[in-house]
NUVEXNU-349830 format. One record per residue (C-alpha): residue number from 0; chain; z, y, x. Coordinates in steps of 0.5 Angstrom, whole numbers, m for minus. Layout:
@i: NUM ch: A w: Z v: Y u: X
...
***
This chain:
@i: 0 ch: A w: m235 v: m342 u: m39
@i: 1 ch: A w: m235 v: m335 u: m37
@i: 2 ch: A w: m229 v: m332 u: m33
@i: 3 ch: A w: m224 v: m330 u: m39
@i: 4 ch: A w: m225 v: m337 u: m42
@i: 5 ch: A w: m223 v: m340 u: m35
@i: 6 ch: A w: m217 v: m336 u: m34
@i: 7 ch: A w: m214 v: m338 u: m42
@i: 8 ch: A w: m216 v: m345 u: m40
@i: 9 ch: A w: m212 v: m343 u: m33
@i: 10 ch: A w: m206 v: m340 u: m38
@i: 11 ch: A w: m206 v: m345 u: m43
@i: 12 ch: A w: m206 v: m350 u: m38
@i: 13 ch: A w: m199 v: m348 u: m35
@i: 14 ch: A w: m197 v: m347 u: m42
@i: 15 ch: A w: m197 v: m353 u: m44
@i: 16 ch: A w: m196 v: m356 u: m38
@i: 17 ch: A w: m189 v: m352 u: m38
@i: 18 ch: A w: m190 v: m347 u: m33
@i: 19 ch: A w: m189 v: m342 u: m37
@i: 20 ch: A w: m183 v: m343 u: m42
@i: 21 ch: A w: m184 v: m341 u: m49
@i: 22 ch: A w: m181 v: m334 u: m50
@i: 23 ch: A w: m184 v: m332 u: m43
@i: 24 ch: A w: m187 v: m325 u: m42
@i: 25 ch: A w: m194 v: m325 u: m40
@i: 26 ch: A w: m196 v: m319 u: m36
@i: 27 ch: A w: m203 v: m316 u: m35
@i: 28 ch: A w: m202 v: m313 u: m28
@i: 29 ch: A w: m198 v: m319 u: m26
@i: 30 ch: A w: m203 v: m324 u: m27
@i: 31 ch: A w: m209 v: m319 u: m25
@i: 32 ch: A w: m206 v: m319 u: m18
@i: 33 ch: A w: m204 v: m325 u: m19
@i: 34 ch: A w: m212 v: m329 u: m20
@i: 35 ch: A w: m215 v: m323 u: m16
@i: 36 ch: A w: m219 v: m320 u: m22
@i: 37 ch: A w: m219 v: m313 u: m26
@i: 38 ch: A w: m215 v: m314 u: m33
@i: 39 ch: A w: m221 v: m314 u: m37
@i: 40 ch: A w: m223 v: m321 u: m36
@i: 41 ch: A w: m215 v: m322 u: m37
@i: 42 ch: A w: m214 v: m318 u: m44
@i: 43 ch: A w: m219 v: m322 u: m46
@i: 44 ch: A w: m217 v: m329 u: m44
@i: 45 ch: A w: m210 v: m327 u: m48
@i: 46 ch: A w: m213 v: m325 u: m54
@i: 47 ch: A w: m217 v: m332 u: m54
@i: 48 ch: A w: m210 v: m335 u: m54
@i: 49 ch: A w: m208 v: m331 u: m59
@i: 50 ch: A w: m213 v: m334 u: m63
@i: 51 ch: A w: m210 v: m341 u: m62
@i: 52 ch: A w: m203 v: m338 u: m63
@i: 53 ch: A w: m200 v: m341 u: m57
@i: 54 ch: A w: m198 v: m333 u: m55
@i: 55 ch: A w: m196 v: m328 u: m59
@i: 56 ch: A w: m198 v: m321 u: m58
@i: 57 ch: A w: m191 v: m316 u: m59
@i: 58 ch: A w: m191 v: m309 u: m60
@i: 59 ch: A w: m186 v: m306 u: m53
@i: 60 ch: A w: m188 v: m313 u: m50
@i: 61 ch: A w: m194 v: m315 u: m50
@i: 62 ch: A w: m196 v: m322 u: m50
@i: 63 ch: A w: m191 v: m327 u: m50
@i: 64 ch: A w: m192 v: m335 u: m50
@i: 65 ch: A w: m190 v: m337 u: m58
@i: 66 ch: A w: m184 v: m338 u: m60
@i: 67 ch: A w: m185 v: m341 u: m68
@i: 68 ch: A w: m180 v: m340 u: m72
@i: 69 ch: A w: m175 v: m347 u: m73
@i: 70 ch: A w: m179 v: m346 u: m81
@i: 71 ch: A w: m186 v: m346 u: m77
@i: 72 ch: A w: m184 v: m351 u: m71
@i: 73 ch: A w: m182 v: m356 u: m77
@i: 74 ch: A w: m187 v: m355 u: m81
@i: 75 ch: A w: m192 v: m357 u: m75
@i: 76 ch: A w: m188 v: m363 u: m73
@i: 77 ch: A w: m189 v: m365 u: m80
@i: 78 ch: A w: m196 v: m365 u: m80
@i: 79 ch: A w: m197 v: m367 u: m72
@i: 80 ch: A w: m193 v: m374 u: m75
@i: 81 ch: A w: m198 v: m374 u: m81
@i: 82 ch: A w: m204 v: m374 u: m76
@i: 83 ch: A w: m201 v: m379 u: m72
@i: 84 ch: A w: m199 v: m384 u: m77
@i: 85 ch: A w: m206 v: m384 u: m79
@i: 86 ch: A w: m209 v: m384 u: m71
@i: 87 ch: A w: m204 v: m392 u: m71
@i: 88 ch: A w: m206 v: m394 u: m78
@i: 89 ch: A w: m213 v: m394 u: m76
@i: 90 ch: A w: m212 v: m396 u: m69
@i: 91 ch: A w: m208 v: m402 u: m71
@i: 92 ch: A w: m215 v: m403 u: m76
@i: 93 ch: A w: m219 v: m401 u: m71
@i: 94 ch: A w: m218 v: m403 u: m64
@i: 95 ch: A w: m222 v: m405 u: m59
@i: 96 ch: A w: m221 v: m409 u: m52
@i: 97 ch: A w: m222 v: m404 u: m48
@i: 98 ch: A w: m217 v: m399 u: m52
@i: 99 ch: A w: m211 v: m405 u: m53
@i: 100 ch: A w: m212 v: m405 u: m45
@i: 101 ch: A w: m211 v: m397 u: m44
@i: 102 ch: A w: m206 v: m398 u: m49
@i: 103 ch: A w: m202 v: m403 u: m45
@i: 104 ch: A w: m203 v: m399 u: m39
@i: 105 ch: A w: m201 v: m393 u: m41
@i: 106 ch: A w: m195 v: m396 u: m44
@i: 107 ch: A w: m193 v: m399 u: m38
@i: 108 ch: A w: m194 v: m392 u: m34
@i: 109 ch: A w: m189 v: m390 u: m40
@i: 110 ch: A w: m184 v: m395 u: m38
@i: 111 ch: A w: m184 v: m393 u: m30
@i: 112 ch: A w: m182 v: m387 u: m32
@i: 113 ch: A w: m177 v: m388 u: m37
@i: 114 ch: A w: m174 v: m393 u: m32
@i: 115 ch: A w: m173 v: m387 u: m26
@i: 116 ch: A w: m172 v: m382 u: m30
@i: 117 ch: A w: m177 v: m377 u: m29
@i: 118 ch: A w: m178 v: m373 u: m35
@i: 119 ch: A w: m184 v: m369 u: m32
@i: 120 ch: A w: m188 v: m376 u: m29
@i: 121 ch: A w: m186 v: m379 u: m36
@i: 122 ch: A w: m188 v: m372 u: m41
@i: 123 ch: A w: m195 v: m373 u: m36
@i: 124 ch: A w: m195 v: m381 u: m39
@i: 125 ch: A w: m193 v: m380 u: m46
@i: 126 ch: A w: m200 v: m375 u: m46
@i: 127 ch: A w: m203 v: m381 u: m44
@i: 128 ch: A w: m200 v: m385 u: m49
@i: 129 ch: A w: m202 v: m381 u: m54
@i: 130 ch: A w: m208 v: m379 u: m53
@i: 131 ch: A w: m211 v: m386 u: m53
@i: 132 ch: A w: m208 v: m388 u: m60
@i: 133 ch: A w: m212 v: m382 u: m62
@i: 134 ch: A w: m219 v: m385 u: m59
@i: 135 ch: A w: m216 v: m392 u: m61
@i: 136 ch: A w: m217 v: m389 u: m67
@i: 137 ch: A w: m225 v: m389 u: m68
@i: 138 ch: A w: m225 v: m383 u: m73
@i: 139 ch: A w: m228 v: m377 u: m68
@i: 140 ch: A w: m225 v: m372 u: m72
@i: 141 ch: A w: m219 v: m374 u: m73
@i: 142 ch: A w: m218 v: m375 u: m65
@i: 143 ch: A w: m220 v: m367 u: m65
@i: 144 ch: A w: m215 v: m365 u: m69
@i: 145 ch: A w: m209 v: m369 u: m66
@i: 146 ch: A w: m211 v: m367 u: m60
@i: 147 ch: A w: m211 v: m359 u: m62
@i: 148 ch: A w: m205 v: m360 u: m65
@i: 149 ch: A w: m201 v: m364 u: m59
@i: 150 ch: A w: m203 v: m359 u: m54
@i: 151 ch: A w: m200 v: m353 u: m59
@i: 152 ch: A w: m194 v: m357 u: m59
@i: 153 ch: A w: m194 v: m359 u: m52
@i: 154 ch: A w: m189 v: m355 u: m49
@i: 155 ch: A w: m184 v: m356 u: m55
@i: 156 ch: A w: m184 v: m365 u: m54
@i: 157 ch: A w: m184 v: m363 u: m47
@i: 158 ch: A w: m176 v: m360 u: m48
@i: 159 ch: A w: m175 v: m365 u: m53
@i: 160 ch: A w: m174 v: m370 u: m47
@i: 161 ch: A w: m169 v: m366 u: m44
@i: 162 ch: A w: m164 v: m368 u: m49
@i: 163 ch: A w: m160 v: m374 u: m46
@i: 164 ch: A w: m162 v: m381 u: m46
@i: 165 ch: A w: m168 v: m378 u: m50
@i: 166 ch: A w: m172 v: m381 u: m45
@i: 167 ch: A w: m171 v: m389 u: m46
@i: 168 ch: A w: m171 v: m388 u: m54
@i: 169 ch: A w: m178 v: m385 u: m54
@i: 170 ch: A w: m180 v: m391 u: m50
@i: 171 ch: A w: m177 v: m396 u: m54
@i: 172 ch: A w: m180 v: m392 u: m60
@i: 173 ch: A w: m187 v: m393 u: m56
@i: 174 ch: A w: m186 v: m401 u: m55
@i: 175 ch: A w: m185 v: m402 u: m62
@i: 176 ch: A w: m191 v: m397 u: m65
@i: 177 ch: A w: m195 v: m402 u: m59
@i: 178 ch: A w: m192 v: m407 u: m63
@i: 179 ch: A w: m194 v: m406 u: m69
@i: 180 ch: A w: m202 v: m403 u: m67
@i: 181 ch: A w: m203 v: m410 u: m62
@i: 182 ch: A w: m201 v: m415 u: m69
@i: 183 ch: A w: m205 v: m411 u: m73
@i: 184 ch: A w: m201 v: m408 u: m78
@i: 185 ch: A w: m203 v: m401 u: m80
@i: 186 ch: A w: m197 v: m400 u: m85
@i: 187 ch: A w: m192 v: m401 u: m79
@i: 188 ch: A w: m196 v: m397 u: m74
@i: 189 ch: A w: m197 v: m391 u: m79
@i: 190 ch: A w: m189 v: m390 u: m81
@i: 191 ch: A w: m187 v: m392 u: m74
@i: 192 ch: A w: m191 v: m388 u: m71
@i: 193 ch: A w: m189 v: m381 u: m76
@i: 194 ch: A w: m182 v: m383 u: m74
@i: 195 ch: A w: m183 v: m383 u: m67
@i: 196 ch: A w: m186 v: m376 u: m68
@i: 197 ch: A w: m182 v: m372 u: m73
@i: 198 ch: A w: m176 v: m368 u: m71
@i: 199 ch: A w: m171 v: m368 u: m76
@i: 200 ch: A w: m163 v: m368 u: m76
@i: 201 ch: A w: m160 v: m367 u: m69
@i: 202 ch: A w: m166 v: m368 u: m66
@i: 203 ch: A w: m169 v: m362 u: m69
@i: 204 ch: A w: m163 v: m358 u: m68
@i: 205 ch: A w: m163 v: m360 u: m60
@i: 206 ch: A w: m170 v: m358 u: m60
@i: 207 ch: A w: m168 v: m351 u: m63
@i: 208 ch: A w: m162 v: m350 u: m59
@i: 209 ch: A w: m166 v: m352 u: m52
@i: 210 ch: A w: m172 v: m346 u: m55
@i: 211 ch: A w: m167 v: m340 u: m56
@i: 212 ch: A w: m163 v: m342 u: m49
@i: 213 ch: A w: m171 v: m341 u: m45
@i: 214 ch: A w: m172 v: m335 u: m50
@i: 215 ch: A w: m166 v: m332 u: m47
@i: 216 ch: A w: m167 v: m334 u: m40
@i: 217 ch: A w: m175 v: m331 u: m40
***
């Protein structure tokens, strides 16, 4: 990678990582300084990440990590379920000694940080866990687009996990998709899993709430 493209690789890291929040201003100067370059290399990084359309570019503000629209953000949601729900259908098919082991690994990682309550060791997990149901998957594409998408939305399943006692649902959630995968049942593993990942209802409306709340403070 050339140097612009090491600097998005850097930001879109923190971004999806939670260090920078949706809403978030990113200065030119301040991240010039900030990496010890010129603001070419950092211009050019942003607009790559403009591309991806994990930062905006706003007229008076500059580049601004996305916050979507709660339309958008559904809509996202939506299909991050549908391409989930495919990546467990065919993994409870298709699934291979070595990837029922990383599964069952990944979901014990979940289940330690659920019991202590660690959001970011458990957000760190549930990339884990994902991650190996795509590969489980056997269908490269699909693992491409799944894993595109998760990391668009990764800063908005991170604040999902702040609402109370969302912590131990997600896991349970998690123990039942295993469930469905390990005992072969595709069916079971598509529609658990698009449950696991849709957000509708309060959830949906918590996760809107917490957004506008970390908009206003960036």
């Amino acid at each position: 990678m050339n140097h612009a493209q090491r600097l998005r690789q850097t930001i879109e890291d923190e971004i999806v990582d939670g260090v920078l929040a949706p809403g978030a201003r990113l200065d030119e100067v301040q991240l010039a300084e900030r990496f010890g370059v010129s603001r070419t290399p950092i211009r050019e990084a942003l607009l790559q990440l403009a591309v991806t359309g994990l930062i905006e570019m706003k007229p008076r503000r500059g580049a601004v990590v996305s916050t979507p629209d709660p339309t958008r953000l559904l809509e996202m949601f939506e299909t991050m379920a549908e391409l989930e729900a495919a990546c467990a259908r065919l993994a409870a098919r298709r699934l291979t000694p070595q990837h029922q082991a990383e599964l069952s690994a990944a979901l014990e990682a979940c289940r330690a940080a659920a019991v202590t309550g660690d959001e970011s060791a458990y957000y760190a997990e549930n990339a884990v866990f994902h991650a190996v149901i795509y590969r489980a998957s056997r269908n490269g594409f699909l693992c491409e687009q799944a894993m595109q998408l998760s990391r668009r939305l990764a800063p908005f399943r991170r604040i999902q996990l702040r609402v109370r006692n969302r912590l131990a649902q997600s896991f349970a959630e998690h123990e039942a998709a295993v469930e469905a995968i390990l005992a072969g049942d595709g069916a079971l593993a598509a529609d658990r899993m698009r449950a696991h990942v849709i957000v509708q209802g309060d959830r949906f409306s918590d996760l809107v709430l917490s957004l506008r709340r970390d908009s206003a403070a960036a």
